[in-house]
Backbone as a printed PyTorch tensor [residue, N CA C, xyz], in Angstrom:
tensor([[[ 42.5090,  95.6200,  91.6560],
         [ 42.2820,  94.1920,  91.7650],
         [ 43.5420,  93.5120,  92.2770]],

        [[ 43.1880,  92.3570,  93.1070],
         [ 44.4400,  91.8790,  93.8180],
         [ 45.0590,  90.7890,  92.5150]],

        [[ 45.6820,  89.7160,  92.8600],
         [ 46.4080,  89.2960,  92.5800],
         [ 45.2410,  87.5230,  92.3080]],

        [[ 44.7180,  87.5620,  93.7110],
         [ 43.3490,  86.3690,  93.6500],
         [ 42.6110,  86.4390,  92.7830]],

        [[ 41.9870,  87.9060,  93.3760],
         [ 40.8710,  87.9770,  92.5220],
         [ 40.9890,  88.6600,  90.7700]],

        [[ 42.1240,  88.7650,  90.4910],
         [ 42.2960,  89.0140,  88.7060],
         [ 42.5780,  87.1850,  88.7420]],

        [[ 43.2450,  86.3850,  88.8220],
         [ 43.0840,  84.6630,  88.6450],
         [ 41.3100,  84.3830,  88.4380]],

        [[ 40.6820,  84.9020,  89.7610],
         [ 39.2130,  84.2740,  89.4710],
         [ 38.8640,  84.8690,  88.1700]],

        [[ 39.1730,  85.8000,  88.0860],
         [ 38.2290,  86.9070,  86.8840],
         [ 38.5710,  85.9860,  85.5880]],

        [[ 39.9870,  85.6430,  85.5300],
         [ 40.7480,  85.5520,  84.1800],
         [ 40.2810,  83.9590,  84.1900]],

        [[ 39.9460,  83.0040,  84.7070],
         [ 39.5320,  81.9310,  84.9970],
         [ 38.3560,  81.0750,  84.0750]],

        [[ 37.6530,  83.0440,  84.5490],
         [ 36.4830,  82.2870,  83.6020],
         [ 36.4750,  83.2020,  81.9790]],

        [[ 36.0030,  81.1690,  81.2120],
         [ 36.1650,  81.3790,  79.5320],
         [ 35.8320,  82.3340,  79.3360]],

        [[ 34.4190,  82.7870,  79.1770],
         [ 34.4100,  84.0340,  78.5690],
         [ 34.7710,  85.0100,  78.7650]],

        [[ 35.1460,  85.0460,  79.8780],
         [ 35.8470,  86.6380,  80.5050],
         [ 37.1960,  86.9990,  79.3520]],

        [[ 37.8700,  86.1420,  79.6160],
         [ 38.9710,  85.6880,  79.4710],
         [ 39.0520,  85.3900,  77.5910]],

        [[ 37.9930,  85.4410,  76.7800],
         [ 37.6990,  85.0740,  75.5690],
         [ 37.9070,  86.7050,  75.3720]],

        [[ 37.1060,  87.3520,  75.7830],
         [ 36.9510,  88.7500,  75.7970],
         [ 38.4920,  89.0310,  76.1270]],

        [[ 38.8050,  89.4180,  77.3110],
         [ 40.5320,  89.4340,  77.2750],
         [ 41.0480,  89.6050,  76.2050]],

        [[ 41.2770,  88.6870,  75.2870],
         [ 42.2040,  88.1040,  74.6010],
         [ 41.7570,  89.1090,  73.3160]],

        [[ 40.5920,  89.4040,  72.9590],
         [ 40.1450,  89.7070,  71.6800],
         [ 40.5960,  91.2740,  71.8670]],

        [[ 40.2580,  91.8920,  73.6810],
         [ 40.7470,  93.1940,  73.5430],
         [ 42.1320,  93.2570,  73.6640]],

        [[ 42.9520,  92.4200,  74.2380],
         [ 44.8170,  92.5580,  73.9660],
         [ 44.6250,  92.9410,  72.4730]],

        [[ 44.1530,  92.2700,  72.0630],
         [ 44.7780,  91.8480,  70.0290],
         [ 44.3330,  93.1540,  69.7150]],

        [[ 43.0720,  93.6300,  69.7340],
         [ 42.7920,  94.9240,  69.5390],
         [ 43.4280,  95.6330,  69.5710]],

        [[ 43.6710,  96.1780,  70.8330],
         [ 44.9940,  97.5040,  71.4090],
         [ 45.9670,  97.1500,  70.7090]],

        [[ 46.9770,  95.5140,  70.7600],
         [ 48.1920,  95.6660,  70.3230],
         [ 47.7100,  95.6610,  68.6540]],

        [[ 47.2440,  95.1430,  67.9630],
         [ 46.6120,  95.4240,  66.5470],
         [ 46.4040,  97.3980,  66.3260]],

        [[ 46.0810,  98.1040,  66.5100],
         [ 45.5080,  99.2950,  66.6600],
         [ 47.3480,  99.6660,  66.8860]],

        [[ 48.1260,  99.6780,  67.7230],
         [ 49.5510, 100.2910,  67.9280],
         [ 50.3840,  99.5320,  66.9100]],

        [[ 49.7620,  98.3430,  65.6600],
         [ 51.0020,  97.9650,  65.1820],
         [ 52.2790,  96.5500,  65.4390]],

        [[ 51.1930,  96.4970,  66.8610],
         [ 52.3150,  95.2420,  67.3120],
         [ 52.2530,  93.8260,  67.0280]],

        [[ 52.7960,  93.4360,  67.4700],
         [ 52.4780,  91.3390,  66.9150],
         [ 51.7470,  91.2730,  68.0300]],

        [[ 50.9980,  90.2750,  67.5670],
         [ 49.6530,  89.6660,  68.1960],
         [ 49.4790,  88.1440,  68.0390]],

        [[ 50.5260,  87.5970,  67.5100],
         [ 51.0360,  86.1000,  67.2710],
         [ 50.9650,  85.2330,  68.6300]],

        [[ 51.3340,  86.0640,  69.4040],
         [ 51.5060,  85.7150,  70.8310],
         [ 50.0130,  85.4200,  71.7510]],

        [[ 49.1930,  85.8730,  70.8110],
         [ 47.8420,  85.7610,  71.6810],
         [ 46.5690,  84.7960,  72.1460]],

        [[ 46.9990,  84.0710,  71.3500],
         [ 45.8720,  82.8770,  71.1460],
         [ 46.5470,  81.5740,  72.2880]],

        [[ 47.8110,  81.6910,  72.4720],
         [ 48.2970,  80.6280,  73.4500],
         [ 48.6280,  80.9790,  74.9720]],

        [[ 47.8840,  82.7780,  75.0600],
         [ 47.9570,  83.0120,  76.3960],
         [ 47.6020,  82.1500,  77.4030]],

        [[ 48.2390,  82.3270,  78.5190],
         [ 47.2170,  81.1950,  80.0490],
         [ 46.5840,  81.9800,  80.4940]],

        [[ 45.1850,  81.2300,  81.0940],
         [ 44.5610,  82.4450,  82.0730],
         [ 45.3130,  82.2810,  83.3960]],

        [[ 46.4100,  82.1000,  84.0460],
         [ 46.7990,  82.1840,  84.9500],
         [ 47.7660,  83.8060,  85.0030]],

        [[ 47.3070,  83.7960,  86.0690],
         [ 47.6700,  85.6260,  85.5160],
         [ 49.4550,  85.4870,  86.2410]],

        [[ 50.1940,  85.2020,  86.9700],
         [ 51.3690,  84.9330,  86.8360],
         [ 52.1940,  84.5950,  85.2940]],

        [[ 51.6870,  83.1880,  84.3300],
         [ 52.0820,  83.1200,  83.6330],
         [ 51.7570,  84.2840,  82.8240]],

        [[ 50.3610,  84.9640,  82.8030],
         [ 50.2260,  85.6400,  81.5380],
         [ 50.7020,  86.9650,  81.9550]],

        [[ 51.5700,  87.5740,  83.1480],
         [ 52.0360,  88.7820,  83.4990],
         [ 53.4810,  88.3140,  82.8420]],

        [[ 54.0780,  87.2760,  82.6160],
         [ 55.6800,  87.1590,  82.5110],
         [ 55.4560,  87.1060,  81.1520]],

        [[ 54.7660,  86.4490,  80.5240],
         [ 54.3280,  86.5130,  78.7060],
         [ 54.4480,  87.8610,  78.6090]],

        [[ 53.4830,  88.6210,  79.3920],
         [ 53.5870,  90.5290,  78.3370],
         [ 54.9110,  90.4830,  78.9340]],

        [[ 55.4050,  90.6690,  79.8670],
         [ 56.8260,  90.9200,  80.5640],
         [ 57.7160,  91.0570,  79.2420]],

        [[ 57.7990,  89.6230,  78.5590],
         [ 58.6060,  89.2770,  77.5280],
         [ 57.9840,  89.6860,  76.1320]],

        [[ 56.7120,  89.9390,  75.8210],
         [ 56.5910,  90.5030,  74.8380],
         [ 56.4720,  92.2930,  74.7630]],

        [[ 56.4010,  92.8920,  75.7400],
         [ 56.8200,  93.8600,  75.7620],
         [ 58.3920,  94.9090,  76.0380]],

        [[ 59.1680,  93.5250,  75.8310],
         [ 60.8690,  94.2270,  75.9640],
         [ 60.6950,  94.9220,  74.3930]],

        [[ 60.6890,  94.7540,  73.6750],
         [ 61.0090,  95.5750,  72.3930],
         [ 60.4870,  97.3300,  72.7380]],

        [[ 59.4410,  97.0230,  73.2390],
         [ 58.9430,  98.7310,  73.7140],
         [ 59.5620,  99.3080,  74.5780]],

        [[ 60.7170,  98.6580,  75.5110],
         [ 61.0750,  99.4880,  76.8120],
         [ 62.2490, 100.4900,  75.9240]],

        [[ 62.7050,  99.6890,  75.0900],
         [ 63.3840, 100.2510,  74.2780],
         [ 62.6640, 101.5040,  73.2460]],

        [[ 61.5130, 101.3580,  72.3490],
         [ 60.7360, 102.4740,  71.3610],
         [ 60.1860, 103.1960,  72.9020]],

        [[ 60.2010, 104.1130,  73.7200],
         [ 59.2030, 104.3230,  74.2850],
         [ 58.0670, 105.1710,  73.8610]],

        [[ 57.9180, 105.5780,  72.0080],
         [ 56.7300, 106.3330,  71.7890],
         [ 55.6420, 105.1850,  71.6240]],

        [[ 56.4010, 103.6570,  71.4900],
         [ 55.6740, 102.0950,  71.0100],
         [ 54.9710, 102.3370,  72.4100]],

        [[ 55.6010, 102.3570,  73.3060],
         [ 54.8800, 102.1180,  74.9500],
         [ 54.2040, 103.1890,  74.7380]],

        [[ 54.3600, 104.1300,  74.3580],
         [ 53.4420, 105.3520,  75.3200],
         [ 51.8800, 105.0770,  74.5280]],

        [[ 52.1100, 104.8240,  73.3490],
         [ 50.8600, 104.4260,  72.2930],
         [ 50.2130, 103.2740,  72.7040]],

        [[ 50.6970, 102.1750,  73.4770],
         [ 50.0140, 101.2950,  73.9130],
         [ 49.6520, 101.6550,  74.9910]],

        [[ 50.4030, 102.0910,  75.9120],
         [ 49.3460, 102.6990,  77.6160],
         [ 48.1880, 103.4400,  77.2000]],

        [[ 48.3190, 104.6110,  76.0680],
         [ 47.4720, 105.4720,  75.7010],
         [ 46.5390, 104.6100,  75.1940]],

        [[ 46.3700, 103.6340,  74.3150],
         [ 45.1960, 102.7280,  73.7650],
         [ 44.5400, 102.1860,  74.7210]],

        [[ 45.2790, 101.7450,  75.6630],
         [ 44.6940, 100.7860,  76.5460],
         [ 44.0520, 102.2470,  78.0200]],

        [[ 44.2840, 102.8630,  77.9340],
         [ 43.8030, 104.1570,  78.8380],
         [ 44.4740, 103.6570,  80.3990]],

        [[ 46.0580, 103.7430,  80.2840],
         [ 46.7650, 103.8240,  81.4380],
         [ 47.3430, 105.6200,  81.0570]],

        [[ 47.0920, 105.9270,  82.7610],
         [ 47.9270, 107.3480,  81.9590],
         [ 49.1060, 107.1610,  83.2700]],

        [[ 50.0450, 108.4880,  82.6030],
         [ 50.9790, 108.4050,  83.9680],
         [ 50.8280, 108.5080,  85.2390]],

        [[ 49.6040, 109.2060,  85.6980],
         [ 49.7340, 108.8210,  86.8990],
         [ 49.1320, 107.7120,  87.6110]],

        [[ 48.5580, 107.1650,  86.9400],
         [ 48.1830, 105.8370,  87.1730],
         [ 49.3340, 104.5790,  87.2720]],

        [[ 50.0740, 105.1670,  86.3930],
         [ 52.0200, 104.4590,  86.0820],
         [ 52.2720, 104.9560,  87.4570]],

        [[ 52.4950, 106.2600,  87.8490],
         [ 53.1530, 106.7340,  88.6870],
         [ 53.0940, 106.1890,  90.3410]],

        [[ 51.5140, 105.8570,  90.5670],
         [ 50.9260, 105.7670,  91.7230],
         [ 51.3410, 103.7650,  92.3740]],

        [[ 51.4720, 103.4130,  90.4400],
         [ 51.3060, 102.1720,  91.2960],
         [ 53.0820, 101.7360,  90.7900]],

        [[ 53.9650, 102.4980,  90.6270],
         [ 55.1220, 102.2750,  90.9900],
         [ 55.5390, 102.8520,  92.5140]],

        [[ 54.7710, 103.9190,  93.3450],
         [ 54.7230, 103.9250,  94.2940],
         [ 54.7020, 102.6370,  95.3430]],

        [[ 53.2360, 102.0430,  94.6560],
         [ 52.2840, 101.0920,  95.7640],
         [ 53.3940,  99.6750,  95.6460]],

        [[ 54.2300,  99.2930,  94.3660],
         [ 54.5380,  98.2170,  94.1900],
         [ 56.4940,  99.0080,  93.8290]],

        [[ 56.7040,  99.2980,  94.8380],
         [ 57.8020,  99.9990,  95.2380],
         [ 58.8980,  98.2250,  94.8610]],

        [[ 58.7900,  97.2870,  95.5220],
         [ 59.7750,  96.2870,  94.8830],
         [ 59.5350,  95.5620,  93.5840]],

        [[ 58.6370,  96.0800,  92.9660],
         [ 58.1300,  95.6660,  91.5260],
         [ 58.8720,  96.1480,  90.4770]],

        [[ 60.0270,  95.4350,  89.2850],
         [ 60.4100,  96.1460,  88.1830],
         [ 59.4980,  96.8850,  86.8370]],

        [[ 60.0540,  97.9680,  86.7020],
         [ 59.2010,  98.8190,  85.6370],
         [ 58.7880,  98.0670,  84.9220]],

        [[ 58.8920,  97.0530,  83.9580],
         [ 58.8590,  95.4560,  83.1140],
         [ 57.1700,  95.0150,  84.0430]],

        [[ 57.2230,  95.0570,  84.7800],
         [ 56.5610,  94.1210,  86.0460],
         [ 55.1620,  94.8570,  86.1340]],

        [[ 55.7210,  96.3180,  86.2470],
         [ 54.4950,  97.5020,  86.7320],
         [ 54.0230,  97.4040,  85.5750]],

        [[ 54.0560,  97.3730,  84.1080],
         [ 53.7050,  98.2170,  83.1350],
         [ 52.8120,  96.8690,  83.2740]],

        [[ 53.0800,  95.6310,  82.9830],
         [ 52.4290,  94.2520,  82.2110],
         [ 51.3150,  94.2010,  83.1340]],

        [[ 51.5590,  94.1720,  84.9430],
         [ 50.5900,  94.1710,  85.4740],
         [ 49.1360,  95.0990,  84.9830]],

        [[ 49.8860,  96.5390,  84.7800],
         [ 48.7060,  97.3120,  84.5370],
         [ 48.0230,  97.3320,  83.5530]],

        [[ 48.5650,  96.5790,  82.3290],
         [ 48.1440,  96.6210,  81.1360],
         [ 46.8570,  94.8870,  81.2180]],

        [[ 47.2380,  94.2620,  82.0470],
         [ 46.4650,  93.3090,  82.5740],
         [ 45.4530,  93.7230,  82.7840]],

        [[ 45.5230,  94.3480,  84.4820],
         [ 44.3850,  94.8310,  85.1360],
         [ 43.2030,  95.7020,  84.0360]],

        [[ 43.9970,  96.6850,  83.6280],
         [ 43.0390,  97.6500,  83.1190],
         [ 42.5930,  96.7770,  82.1900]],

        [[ 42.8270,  96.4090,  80.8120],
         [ 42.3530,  95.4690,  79.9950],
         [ 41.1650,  94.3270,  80.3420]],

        [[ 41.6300,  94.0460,  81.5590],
         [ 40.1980,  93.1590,  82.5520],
         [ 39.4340,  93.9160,  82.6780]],

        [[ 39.3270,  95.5360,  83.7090],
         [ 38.7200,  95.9540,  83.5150],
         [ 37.8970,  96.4020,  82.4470]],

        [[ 38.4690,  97.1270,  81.2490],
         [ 37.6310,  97.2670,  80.1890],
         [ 36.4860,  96.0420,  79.7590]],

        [[ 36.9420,  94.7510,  79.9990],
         [ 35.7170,  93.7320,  79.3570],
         [ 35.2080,  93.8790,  80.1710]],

        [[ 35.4820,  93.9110,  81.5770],
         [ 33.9710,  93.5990,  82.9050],
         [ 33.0320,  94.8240,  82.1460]],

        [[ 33.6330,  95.5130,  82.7410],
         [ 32.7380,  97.0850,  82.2350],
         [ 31.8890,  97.1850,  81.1480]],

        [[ 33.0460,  96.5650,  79.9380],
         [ 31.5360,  96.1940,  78.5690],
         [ 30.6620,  94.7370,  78.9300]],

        [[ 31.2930,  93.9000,  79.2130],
         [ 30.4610,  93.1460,  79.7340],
         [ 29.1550,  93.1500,  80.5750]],

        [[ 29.1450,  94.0890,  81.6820],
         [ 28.3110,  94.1140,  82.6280],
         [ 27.2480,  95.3550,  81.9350]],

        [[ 27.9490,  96.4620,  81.5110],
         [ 26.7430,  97.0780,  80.6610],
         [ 26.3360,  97.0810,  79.5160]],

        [[ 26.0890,  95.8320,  78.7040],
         [ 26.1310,  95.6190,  77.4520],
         [ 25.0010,  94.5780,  77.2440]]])
């Protein structure tokens, strides 16, 4: 998903209601604060620099990160491919994006077959 079209997705309420309930999930399920969740934006710029900053404590634990990629079903080479594709993107940058995207994905997916 580009950059447009995750804004349209995240745009709309319920999508985006959903969003929010599966962040809390995953980070709930690994242990993490989830304080942070209820005042997300759906603007996906702001809400890529929010995880940005709530995920510095993990760059540091990296078994904290590896348990959250693993919840959220990023694996490494999925890490790997799109530190390739987004070659001027910081690791900080790659991880939040993907933890975005995929997380969108998961609600469309229950959404649409549910």
């Amino acid at each position: 998903m580009e950059e447009i079209d995750l804004n349209t997705q995240l745009i709309e309420i319920d999508l985006f209601n959903l969003f929010k309930i599966q962040i809390k999930k995953d980070f709930e399920t690994c242990g993490l604060d989830v304080n942070f969740i209820n005042d997300l934006p759906s603007d996906f710029f702001k809400l890529k620099a929010i995880f940005i900053n709530q995920l510095q404590p993990l760059f540091i634990n990296k078994m904290a990160l590896s348990n959250l990629l693993n919840r959220i079903d990023i694996s490494e080479t999925q890490l790997n491919n799109y530190q390739v594709k987004k070659i001027s993107f910081s690791f900080e940058e790659i991880i939040a994006e993907l933890i975005i995207k995929r997380t969108l994905q998961k609600v469309i997916l229950k959404k649409r077959f549910s």
